[in-house]
C-alpha positions in Angstrom: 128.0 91.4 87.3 124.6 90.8 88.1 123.4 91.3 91.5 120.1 88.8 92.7 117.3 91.1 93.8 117.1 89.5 97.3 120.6 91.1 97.6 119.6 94.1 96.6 116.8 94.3 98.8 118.8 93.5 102.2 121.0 96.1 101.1 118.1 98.9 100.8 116.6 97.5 103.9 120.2 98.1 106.1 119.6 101.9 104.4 115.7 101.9 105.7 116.5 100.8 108.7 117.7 103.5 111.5 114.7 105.7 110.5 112.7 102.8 111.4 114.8 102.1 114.8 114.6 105.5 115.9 111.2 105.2 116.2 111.2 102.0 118.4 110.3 99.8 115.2 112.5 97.5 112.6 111.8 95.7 109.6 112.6 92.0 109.0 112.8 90.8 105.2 110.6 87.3 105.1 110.8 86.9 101.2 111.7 88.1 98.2 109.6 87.0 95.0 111.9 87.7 91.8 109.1 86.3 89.7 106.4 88.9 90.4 108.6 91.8 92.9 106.7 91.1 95.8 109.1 92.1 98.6 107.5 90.1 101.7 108.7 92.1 105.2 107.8 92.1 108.8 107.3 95.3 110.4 108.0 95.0 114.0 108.4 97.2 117.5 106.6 99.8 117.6 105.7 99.8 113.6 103.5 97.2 114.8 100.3 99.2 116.9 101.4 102.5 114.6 98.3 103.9 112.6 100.9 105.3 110.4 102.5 102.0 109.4 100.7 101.2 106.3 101.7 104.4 104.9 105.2 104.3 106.3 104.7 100.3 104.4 103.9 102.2 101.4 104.8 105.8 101.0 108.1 105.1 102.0 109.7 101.4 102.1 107.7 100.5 98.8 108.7 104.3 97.4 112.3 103.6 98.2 112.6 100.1 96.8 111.0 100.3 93.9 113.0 103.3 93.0 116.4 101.7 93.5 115.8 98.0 92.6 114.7 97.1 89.3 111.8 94.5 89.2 110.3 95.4 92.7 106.3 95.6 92.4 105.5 95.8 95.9 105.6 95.3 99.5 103.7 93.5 101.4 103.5 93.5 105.5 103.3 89.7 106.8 102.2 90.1 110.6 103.3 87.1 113.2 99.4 85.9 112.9 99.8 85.7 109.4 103.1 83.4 109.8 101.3 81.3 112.5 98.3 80.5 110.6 100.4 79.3 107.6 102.9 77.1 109.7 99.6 76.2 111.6 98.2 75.4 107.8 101.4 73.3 106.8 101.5 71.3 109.6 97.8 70.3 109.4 98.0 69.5 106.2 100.6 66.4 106.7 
């Protein structure tokens, strides 16, 4: 049975997840590119003022992924501004 990567990513996220919460912050999965293994992610609470949160971003969430899900590349933090300025993009561009 083959198991979509997107799957597999929510799944590792749920495992993530309470280390994350315990420290006031949580992670939100915004995409998952199958073609190229970006994994696309929030971080938010108090993951988004930490200093620490690239490496947390990188050392540890990317870390983790890659190692259990075949095909995952990397993982990349979109902030809210970042989402704004692409709806706010979008909806110029009609």
């Amino acid at each position: 049975m083959v198991i979509v990567m997107r799957t597999q990513v929510e799944e590792t996220i749920e495992v993530i997840r309470p280390a994350l919460q315990a420290d006031g912050g949580d992670i939100v999965l915004r995409d998952v590119n199958e073609e190229t293994g970006v994994v696309s992610v929030s971080l938010t609470g108090a993951c988004v003022s930490c200093p620490a949160s690239t490496q947390t971003l990188k050392a540890g969430i990317e870390r983790i992924m890659r190692d259990r899900i075949d095909g995952v590349t990397e993982v990349v933090n979109i902030d809210d501004d970042a989402i704004d300025a692409l709806l706010d993009a979008g909806a110029n561009a009609r």
